[in-house]
C-alpha positions in Angstrom: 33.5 3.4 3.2 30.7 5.4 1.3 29.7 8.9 3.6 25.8 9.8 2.8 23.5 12.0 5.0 20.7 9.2 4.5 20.6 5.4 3.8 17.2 4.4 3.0 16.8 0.3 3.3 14.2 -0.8 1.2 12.9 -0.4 -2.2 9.2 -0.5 -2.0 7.0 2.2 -2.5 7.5 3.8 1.2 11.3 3.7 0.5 11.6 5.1 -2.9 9.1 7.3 -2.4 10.5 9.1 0.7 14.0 8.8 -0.7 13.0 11.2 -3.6 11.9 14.1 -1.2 14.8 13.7 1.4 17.2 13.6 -1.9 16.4 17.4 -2.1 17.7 18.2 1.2 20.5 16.0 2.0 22.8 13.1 0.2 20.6 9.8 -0.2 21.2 6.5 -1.2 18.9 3.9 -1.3 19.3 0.4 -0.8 17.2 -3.0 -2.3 17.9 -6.5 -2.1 16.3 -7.8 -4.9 17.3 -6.6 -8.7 14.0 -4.2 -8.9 12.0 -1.9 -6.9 9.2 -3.4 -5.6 9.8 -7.2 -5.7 7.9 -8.1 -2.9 5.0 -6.2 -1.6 4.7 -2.7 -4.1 4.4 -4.9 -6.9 2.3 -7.4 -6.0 -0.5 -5.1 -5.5 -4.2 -4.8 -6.5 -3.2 -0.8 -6.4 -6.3 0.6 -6.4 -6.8 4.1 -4.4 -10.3 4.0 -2.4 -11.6 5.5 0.8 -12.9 1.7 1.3 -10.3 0.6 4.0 -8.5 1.5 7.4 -8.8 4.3 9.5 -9.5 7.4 9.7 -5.4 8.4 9.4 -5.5 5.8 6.7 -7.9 7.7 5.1 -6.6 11.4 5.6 -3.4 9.9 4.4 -5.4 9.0 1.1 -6.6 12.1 0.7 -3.7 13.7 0.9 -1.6 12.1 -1.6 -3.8 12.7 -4.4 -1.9 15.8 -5.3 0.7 13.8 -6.5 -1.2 11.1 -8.6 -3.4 13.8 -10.0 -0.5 15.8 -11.3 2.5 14.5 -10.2 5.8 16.6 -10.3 8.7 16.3 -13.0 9.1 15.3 -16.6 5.9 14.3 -16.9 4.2 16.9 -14.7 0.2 17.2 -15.9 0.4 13.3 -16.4 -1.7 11.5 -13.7 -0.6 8.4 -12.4 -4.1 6.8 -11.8 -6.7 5.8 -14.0 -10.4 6.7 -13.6 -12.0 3.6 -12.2 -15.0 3.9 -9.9 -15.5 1.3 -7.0 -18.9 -0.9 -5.3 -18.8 -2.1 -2.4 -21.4 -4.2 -1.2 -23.6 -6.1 1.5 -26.0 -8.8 2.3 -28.5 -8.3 4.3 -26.9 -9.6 7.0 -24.3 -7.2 6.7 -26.2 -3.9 6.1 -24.6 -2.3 9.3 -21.0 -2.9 8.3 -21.9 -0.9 5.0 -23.7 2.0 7.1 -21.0 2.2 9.0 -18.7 2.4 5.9 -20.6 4.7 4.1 -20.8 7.5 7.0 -16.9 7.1 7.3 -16.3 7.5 3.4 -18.1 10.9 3.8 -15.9 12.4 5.7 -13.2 12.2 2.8 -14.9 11.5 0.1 -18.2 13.7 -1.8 -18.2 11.5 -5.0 -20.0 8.4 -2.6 -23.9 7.2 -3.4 -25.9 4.6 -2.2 -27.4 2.0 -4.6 -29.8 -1.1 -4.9 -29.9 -3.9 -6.4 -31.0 -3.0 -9.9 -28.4 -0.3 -10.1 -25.7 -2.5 -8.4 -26.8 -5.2 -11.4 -26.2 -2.9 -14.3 -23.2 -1.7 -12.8 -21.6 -5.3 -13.0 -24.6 -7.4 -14.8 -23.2 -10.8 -13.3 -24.0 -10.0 -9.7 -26.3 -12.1 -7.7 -28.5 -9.6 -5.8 -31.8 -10.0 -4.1 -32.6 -12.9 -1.3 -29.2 -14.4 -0.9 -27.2 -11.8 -2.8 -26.7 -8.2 -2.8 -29.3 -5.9 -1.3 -27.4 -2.4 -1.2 -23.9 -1.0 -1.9 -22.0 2.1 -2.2 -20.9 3.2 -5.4 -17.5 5.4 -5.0 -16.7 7.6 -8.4 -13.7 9.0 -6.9 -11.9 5.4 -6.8 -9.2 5.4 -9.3 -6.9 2.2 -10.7 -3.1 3.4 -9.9 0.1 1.9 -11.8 2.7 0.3 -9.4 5.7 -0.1 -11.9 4.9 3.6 -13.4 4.4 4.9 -9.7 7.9 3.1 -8.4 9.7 4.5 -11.6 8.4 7.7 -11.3 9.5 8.6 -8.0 13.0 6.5 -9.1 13.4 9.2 -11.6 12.8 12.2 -9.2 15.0 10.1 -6.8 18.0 10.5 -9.0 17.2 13.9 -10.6 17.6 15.5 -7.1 21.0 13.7 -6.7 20.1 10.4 -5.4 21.6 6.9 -5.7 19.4 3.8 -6.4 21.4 0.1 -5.3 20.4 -3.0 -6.4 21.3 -6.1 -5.1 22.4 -4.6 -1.7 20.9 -6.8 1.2 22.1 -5.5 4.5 24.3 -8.0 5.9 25.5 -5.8 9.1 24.3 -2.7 11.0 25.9 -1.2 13.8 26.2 2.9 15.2 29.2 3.9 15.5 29.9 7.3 17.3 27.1 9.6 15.4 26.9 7.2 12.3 24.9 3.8 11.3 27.4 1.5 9.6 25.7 -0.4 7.2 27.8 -3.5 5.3 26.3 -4.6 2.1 28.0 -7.3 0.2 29.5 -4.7 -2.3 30.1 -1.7 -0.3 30.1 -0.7 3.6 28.0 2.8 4.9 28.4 5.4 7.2 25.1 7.2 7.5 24.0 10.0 9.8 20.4 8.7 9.6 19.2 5.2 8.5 15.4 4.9 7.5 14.6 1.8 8.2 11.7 1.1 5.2 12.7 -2.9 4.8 8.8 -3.9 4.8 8.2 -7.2 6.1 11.8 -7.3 7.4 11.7 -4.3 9.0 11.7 -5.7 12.3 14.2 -8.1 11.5 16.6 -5.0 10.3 15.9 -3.3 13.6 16.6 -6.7 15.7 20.2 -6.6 13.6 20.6 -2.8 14.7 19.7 -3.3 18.4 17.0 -1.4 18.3 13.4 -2.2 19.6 11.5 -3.8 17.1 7.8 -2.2 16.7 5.7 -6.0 16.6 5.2 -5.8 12.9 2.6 -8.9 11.1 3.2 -9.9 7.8 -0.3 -11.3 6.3 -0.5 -13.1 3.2 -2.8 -12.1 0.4 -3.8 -14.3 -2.6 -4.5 -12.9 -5.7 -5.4 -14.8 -8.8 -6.7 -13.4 -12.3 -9.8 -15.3 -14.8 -11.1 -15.2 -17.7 -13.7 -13.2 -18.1 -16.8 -14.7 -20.2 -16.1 -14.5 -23.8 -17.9 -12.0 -25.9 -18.3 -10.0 -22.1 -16.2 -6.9 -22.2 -15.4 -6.1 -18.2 -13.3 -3.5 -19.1 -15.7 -1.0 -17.4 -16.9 -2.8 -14.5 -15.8 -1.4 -11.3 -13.2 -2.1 -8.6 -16.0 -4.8 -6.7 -15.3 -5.8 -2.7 -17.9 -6.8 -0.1 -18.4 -4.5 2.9 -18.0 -7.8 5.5 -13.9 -9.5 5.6 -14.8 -13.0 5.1 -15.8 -12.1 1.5 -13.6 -10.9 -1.6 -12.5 -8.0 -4.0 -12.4 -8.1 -7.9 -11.6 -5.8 -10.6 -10.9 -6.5 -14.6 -7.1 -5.8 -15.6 -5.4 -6.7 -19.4 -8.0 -8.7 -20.4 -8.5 -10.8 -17.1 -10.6 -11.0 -14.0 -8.5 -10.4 -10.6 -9.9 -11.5 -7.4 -8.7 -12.0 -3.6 -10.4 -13.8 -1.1 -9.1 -11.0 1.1 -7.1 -13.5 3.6 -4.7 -13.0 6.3 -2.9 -15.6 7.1 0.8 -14.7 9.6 3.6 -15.6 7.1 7.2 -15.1 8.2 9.0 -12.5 6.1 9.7 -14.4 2.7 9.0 -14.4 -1.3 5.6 -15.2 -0.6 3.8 -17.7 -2.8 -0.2 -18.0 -3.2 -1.9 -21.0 -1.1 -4.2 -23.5 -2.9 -6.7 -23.4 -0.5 -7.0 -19.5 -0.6 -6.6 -19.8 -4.6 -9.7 -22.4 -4.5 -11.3 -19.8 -2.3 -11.0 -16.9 -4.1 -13.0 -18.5 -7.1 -15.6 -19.9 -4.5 -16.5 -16.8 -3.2 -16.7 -15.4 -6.8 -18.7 -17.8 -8.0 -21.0 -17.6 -4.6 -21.6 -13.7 -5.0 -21.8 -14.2 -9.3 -22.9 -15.8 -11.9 -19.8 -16.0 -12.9 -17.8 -19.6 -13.1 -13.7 -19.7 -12.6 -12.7 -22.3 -15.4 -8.9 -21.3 -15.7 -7.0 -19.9 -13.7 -4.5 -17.9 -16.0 -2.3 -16.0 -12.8 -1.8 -16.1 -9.6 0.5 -14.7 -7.0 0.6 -13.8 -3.1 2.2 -10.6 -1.5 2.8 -9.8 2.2 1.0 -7.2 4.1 2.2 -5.8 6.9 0.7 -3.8 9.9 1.6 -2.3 13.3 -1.1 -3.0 16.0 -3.0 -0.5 15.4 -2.7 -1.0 11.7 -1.6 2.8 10.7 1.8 3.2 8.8 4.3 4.2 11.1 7.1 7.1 10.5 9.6 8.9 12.7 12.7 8.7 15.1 13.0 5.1 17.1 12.9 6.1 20.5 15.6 4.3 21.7 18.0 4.7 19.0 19.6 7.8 17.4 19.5 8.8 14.2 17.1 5.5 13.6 14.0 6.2 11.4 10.7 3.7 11.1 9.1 3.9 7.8 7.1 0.8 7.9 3.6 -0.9 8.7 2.1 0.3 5.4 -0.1 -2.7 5.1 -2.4 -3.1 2.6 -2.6 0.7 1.4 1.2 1.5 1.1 0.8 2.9 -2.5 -2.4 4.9 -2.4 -0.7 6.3 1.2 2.4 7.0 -0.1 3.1 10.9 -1.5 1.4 11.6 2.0 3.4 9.6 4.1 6.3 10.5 2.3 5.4 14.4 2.9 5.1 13.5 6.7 8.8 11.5 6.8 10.5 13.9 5.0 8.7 16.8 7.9 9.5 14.6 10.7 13.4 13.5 9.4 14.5 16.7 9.2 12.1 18.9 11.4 10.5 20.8 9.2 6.7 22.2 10.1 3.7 19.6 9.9 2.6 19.8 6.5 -0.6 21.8 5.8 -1.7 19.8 3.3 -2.2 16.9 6.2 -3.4 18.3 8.9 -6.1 19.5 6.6 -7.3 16.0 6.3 -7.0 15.1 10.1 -3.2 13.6 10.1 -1.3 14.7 12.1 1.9 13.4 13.9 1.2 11.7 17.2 -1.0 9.3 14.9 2.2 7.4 13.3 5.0 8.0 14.8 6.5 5.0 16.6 6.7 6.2 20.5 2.0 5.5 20.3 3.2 1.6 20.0 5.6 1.7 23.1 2.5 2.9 25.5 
C-alpha cells in the first residue's frame, strides 16, 4: 500500500491543475483512467477565455487566473499560454436586451468591451448577415484570448512533478473506502492510503462519491457538439474573432488550423461516458451557421462531443464534503473549467490546507461561501 498526503482522482484540467499547487505542500499523487490528461472534457474544449459566460463568481474566477496564462510560472516563465484573439458577440433585434444585459455584466471585469453595429460587426467577420433578419449590434471583447488545452494540461503536468508529484495513468478507481483517518483507494495496479482524497473525477464525480459513501452534490453532465469546416477558399479567417450569439438557442464559431469550428451550443443530459457528437446537433450546428452567414457547410472535416458538467447553481464547486472527512469536491467546472482554472486551483489549494483567502480573489468578488459544497445542501 502506497502512503501519500493527497490523492487527486482525475486528470482534467481542475485535477492537474490543483495537484501542482498542493504538490508544494504535501506528498501528491494523481490519478487518471484514461492514458492522457484530459481525455474527456479538458481536451475537447473550444478553450477560449472570455467574460461572455456564467456568473458573476464565474467571472471573478476568470479574472483571476490570468496571472497564470499571462506569465505562467516555471521553465517557461514570461511564455503566455493564450493567444491574442478578440471575441463578438452578437444579437437580433429580438434579442437586444440579452446583449444589454451582457454588456453591463462584462464591465464589471472587463475595460477592453465596445459596442458595435452592423457595419463594424460586418468588417469584423465580412460573411455576417446583419440588418433586418440578421445582426443589429454586438459587443466586441479585445481582452478575449484563444488558450491551448494540451500546452495548458502539460504545463501544469510539469510543475506537478517538479514540486515532487506523481502523475498515474491508467488508474481507474475501482474501490474507495475510509479507514480510521485515511481514504483507501484500490486501483487496478496499486492500492492507497490517503489523508485527503480530492475528488476532481468530472462527470463521474458523483459516481466516485456514491462509491465513497459520501453525499453526492447532483452534478449534470451536458453534451456539446462541436464540428470544424472549411472555410471559403481564397478567405483567410485566421483573424476573425471568437463569434457567439448573445441568446442560447444560437451558436459559437472561431477559425482554428485552417478550419471553421462551430457549436450549436446544446445541452443535452448524457450519462457519464466517452461522449460522441449527435447527428442532429452536427446538422444543427451548420444550420445555424448558415442561418446567421453567408457562409455554406459543404464538408464536414471534424467533429467531436465533450461533457459539461454543472452544480445547480452552475459555479465550480471546491472544499471539504460535509459529511465526510478528509473528502474534497473539485468539480462542477462546466463549460469554463480551463479559463477558471489557476483561480480555482489558488482557492483549493487555500481551502485544503487552511491557508488565508487569497487576495488575488477576493479582489475580483470570489470569495469562499460562493463554491464550497455545504451552499448546495441548503
Amino acid at each position: 500500500m502506497k502512503q501519500v498526503d493527497i490523492l487527486v482522482i482525475g486528470g482534467g484540467i481542475a485535477g492537474v491543475s490543483a495537484a501542482a499547487r498542493f504538490a508544494q505542500r504535501a506528498s501528491t499523487v494523481l490519478l487518471e483512467r484514461e492514458s492522457a490528461l484530459g481525455y474527456h472534457s479538458s481536451g475537447r474544449s473550444a478553450t477560449f477565455y472570455h467574460f461572455g459566460i456564467g456568473d458573476d463568481a464565474v467571472r471573478g474566477l476568470t479574472a483571476a487566473s490570468r496571472f497564470f496564462f499571462a506569465n505562467p510560472p516555471g521553465e517557461e516563465a514570461g511564455s503566455p499560454l493564450w493567444q491574442e484573439k478578440s471575441a463578438l458577440f452578437f444579437a437580433t433585434s429580438e434579442t437586444m436586451d440579452q446583449l444589454e444585459a451582457l454588456e453591463t455584466e462584462m464591465r464589471r471585469f472587463s475595460d477592453n468591451i465596445s459596442r458595435v453595429g452592423p457595419a463594424e460587426m460586418q468588417a469584423i467577420v465580412p460573411v455576417m448577415k446583419v440588418g433586418d433578419g440578421g445582426a443589429v449590434a454586438g459587443l466586441v471583447d479585445t481582452g478575449g484570448r484563444k488558450l491551448d488545452a494540451d500546452l495548458l494540461l502539460q504545463k501544469n503536468m510539469r510543475l506537478l512533478r517538479a514540486a515532487g508529484g506523481e502523475v498515474m495513468f491508467n488508474a481507474c478507481v475501482t474501490g474507495i473506502v475510509r479507514e480510521g483517518d485515511r481514504w483507501i483507494v484500490d486501483t487496478p495496479d496499486q492500492r492507497y492510503a490517503a489523508r485527503t482524497v480530492v475528488n476532481a473525477a468530472g462527470a463521474w464525480a458523483d459516481e466516485l462519491a456514491v462509491m465513497a459513501g459520501v453525499r453526492p452534490l447532483g452534478l449534470t453532465p451536458l453534451r456539446r457538439t462541436i464540428i470544424g469546416f472549411d472555410p471559403p477558399q481564397g478567405l483567410d479567417v485566421s483573424g476573425w474573432p471568437f463569434l457567439k450569439t448573445v441568446f442560447d438557442d444560437g451558436f459559437y464559431m472561431l477559425p482554428d488550423a485552417g478550419l471553421l469550428l462551430a457549436s450549436p451550443m446544446d445541452v443535452t443530459p448524457s450519462p457519464p461516458c466517452d461522449v460522441q457528437p449527435d447527428d442532429y446537433e452536427m446538422a444543427l450546428a451548420a444550420w445555424r451557421v448558415e442561418e446567421a452567414t453567408t457562409l455554406s457547410v459543404q464538408r464536414i472535416a471534424a467533429r467531436w462531443a465533450g461533457l459539461r458538467t454543472f452544480v445547480a447553481d452552475k459555479v465550480p464547486t471546491a472544499g471539504f464534503a460535509p459529511d465526510a472527512p478528509g473528502f474534497f469536491w473539485l468539480a462542477g467546472q462546466g463549460g469554463y473549467g480551463l479559463q477558471t482554472s489557476p483561480a480555482m486551483a489558488l482557492a483549493a489549494e487555500a481551502l485544503l490546507f487552511g491557508l488565508p483567502w487569497p487576495e488575488l480573489l477576493s479582489e475580483h468578488g470570489v470569495e469562499p461561501h460562493q463554491i464550497r459544497p455545504e451552499r448546495l445542501f441548503g
